[in-house]
DOMI-399100 format. One line per field, with one value per residue (C-alpha): residue number from 1; residue in three letters; x negated, y negated, z negated. Coordinates in steps of 0.2 Angstrom, whole numbers. Each point is the difference from the previous one (the first is absolute). Layout:
// DOMI-399100
num	c(NUM, ...)
residuo	c(ALA, ...)
u	c(X, ...)
v	c(Y, ...)
w	c(Z, ...)
***
This chain:
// DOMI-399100
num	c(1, 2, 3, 4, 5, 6, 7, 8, 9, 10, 11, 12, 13, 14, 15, 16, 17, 18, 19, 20, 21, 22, 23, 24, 25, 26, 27, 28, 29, 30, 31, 32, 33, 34, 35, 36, 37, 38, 39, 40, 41, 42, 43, 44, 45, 46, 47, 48, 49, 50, 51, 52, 53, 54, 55, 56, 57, 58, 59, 60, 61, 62, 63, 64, 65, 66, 67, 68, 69, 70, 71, 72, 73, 74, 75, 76, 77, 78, 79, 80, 81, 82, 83, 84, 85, 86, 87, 88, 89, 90, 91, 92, 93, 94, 95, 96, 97, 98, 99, 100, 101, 102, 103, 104, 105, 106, 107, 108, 109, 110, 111, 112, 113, 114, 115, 116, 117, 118, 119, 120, 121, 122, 123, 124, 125, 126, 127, 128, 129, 130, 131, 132, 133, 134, 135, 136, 137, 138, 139, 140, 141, 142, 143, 144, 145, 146, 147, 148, 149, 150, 151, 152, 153, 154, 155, 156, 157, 158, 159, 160, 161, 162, 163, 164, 165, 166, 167, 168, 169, 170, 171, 172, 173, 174, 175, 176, 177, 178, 179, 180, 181, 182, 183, 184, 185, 186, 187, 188, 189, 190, 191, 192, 193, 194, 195, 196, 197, 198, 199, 200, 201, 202, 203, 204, 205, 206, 207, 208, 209, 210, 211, 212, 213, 214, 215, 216, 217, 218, 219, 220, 221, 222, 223, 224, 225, 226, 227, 228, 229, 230, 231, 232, 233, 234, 235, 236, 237, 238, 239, 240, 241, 242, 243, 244, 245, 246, 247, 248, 249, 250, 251, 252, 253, 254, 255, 256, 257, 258, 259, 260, 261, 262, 263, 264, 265, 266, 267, 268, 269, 270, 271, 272, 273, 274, 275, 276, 277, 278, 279, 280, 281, 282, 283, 284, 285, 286, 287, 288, 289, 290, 291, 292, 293, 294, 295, 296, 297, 298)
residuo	c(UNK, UNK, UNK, UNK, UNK, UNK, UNK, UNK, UNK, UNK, UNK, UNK, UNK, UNK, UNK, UNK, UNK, UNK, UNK, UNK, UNK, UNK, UNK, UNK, UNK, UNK, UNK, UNK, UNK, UNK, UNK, UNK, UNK, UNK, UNK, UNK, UNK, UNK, UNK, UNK, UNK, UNK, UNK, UNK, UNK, UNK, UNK, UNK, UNK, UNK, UNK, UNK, UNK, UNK, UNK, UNK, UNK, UNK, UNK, UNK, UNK, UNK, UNK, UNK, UNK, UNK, UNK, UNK, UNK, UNK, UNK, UNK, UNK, UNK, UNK, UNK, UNK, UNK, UNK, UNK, UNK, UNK, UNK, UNK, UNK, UNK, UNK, UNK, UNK, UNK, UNK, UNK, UNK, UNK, UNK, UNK, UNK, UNK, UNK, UNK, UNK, UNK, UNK, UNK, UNK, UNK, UNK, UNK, UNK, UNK, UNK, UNK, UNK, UNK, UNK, UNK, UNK, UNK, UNK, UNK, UNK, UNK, UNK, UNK, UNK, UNK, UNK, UNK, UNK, UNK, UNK, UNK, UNK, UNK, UNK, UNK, UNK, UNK, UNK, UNK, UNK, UNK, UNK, UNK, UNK, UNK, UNK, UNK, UNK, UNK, UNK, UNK, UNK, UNK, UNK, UNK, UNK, UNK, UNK, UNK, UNK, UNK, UNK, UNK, UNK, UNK, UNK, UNK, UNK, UNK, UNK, UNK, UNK, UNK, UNK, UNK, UNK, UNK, UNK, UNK, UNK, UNK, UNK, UNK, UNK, UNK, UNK, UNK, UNK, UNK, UNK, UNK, UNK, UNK, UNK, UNK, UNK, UNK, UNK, UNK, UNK, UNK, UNK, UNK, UNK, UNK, UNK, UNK, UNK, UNK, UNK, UNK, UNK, UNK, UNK, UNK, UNK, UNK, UNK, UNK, UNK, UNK, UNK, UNK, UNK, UNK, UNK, UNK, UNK, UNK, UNK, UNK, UNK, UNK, UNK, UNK, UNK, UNK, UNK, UNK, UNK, UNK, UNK, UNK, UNK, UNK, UNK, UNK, UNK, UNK, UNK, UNK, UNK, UNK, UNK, UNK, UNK, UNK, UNK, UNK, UNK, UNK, UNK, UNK, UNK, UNK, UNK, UNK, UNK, UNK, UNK, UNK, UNK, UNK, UNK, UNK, UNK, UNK, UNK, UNK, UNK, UNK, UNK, UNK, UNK, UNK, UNK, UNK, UNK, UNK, UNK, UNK, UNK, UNK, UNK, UNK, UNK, UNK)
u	c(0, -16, -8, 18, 1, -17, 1, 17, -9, -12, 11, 7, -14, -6, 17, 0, -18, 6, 13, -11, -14, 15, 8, 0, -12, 8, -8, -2, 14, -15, -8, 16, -5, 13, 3, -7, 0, 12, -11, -17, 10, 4, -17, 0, 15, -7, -19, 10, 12, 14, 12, -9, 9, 15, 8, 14, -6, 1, 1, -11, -4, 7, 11, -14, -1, 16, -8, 18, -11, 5, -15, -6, -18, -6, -10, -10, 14, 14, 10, 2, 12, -5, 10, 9, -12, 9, 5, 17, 8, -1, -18, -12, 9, 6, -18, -9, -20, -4, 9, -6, -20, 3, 6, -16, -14, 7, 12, 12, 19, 11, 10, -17, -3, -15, -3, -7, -16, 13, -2, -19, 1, -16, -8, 9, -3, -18, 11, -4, 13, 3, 2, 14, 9, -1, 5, 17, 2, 0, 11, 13, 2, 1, 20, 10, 6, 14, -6, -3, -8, -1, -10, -2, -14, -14, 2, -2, -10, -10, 17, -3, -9, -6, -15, -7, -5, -12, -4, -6, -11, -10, 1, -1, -15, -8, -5, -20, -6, -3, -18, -14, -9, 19, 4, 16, 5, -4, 8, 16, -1, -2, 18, 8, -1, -1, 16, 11, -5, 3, -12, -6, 17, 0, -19, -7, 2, 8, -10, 10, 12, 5, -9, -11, -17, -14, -14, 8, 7, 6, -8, 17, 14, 13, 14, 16, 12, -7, -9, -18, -13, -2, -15, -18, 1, -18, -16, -5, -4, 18, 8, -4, -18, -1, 12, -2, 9, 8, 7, 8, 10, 5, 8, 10, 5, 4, 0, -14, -14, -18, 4, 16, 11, 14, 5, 15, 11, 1, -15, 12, 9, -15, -8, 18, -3, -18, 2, 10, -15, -12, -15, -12, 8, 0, -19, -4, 7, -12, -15, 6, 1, -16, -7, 3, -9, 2, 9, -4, 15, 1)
v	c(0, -12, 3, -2, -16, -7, 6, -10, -14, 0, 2, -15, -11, 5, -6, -15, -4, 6, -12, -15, 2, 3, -17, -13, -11, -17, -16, -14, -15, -11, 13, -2, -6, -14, -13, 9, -7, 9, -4, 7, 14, 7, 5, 7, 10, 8, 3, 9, 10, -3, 3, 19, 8, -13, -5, 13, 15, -3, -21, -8, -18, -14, 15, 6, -16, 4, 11, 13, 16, 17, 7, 15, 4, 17, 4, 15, -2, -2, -14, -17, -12, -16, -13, -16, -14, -16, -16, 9, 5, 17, -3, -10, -17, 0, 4, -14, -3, 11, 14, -1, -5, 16, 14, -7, -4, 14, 12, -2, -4, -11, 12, 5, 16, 5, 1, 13, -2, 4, -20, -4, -13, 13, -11, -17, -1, -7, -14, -18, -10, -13, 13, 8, -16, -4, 17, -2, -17, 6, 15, -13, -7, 16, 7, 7, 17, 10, 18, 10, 16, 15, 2, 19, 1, 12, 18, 2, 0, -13, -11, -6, -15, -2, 9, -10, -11, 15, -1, -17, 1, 14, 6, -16, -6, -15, -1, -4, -19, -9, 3, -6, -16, -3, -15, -8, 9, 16, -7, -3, 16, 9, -8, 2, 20, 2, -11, -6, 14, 13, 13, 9, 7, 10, 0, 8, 14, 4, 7, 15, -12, -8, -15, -7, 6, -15, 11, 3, -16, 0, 17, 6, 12, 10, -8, -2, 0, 19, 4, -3, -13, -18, -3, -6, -20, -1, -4, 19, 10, 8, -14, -20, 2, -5, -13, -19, -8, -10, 16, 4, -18, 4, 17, -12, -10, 13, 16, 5, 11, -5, 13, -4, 11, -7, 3, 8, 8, -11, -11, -9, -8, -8, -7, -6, -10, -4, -7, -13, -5, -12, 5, -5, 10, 15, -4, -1, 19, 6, -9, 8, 17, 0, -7, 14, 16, 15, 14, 15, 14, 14)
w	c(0, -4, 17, 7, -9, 5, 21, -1, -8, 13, 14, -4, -4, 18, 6, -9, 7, 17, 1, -7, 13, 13, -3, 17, -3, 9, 2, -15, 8, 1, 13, 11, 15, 9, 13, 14, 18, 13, 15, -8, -7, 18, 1, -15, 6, 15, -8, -12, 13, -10, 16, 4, -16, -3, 18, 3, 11, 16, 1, 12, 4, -13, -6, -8, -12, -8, -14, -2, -6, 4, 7, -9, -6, 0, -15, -7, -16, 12, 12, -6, 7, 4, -9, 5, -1, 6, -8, -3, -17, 6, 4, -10, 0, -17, -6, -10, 3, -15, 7, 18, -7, -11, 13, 11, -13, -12, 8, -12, 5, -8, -9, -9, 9, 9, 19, 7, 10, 17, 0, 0, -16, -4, 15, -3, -18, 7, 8, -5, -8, 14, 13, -12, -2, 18, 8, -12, 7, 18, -5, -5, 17, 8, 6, -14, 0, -10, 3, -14, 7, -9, -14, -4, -12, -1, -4, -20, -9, 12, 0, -17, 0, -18, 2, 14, -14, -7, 20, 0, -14, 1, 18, 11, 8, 6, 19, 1, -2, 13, 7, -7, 12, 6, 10, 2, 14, -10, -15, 8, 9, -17, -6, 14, 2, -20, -3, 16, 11, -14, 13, -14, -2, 12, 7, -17, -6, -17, -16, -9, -9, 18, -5, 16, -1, -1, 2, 19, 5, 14, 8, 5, -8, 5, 9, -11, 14, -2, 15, 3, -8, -1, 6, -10, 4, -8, 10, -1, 16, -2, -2, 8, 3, 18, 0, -1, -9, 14, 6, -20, 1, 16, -6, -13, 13, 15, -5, 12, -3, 8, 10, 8, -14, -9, -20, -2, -17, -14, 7, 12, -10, -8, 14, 4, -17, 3, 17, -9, -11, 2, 12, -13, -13, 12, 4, -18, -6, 16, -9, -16, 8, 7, -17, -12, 0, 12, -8, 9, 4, -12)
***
């Protein structure tokens, strides 16, 4: 009956604790960021492919701009659906600053729960506050829509969301610093793919506890539409080795290879965002890519 009594006690100590360390951490009301600008915001917007995973699937042209949701992710846990993320109640319209700057910097809804890393708040935590204020100004001005697409959750036990929290605090990693001897263009680069571009997300692989791995940044990972790899965007030989850089910005802009190919799957859409952003920009995550160090295939 004693060991009984003392397992129990334990039990729920460990609950106790569990549940402490698993509490959202939000951001202090003086870390809120506000008064963004709409017009720098839009390029916030399309740096940060907003319109890939929240345009209804299917739209095209100025359709895509009215953010509906309804696309489904597929993940290694199970599908996701995209929700609605226009200036609608049954998007994000009713959403103060501390509730959008929160589900970006901190994945952490306004209700209190966590998100899942389905939406890459894992990359755009590393955004800075300006850019978070002007992206939601920008959203604001974009078309209203009433859609509420289904919202099937994960599978249990992955559906329950408290334990993301024990997720974010001892399983998430950092992406590496930005290179050693940097210059601005590398600099800029470096933000741009860690934060906007959110391509770790899909262009490293994961560790054991589907946390992105920074000792393979970027060397490629398995494709999580399902089939094939995403492929090694590093300097090494089996990766961007023999290109110039010139030839990586104009990837983001076209969608052509050096040698006449063009990027298909989820890579479209991307360079459907990135052909929107400014040439420098585009210029600058090439620099970056060419910056960092080689990591050859496994």
């Amino acid at each position: 009956m004693r060991t009984l009594l003392v397992l129990l006690v334990v039990l729920a100590a460990g609950g106790a604790a569990a549940w402490f360390l698993s509490a959202p951490q939000p951001l202090a009301a003086s870390a809120v960021p506000t008064g963004g600008d709409a017009a720098r915001g839009e390029a916030v917007f399309w740096a940060g492919g907003c319109a890939a995973c929240h345009a209804a699937p299917g739209a095209t042209g100025e359709a895509k701009l009215t953010l509906a949701g309804g696309l489904t992710l597929h993940t290694p846990l199970g599908p996701i659906v995209a929700p609605n993320i226009s200036p609608s109640p049954a998007g994000i319209g009713d959403w103060s600053d501390a509730d959008f700057a929160n589900a970006v910097l901190r994945g952490i809804s306004p209700d209190g729960t966590h998100y899942t890393p389905a939406f890459p708040w894992t990359s755009y935590r590393n955004m800075r506050p300006g850019d978070v204020a002007d992206l939601r100004a920008y959203l604001a001005t974009l078309p209203p829509s009433d859609d509420r697409p289904d919202a099937a959750g994960l599978p249990f036990p992955f559906g329950w969301r408290r334990p993301i929290g024990l997720w974010k605090r001892f399983a998430l990693t950092d992406p590496p610093p930005v290179p050693q001897g940097a210059d601005e263009a590398v600099t800029r680069g470096h933000y741009l793919t860690v934060a906007l571009g959110h391509c770790g997300e899909c262009h490293t692989p994961r560790t054991v506890l589907m946390a992105m791995d920074p000792s393979r940044w970027l060397a490629g990972a398995p494709n999580p539409d399902g089939d094939g790899t995403v492929p090694n965007i590093t300097p090494a030989r089996a990766g961007l080795a023999d290109w110039p850089a010139a030839d990586i910005a104009y990837l983001l802009e076209s969608g052509f290879t050096p040698d006449f190919d063009s990027v298909g799957g989820s890579m479209a859409p991307v360079v459907d965002n990135w052909s929107h952003v400014d040439g420098a920009d585009r210029a600058a995550v090439a620099a970056y890519l060419k910056a960092i160090a080689p990591v050859p295939a496994e």
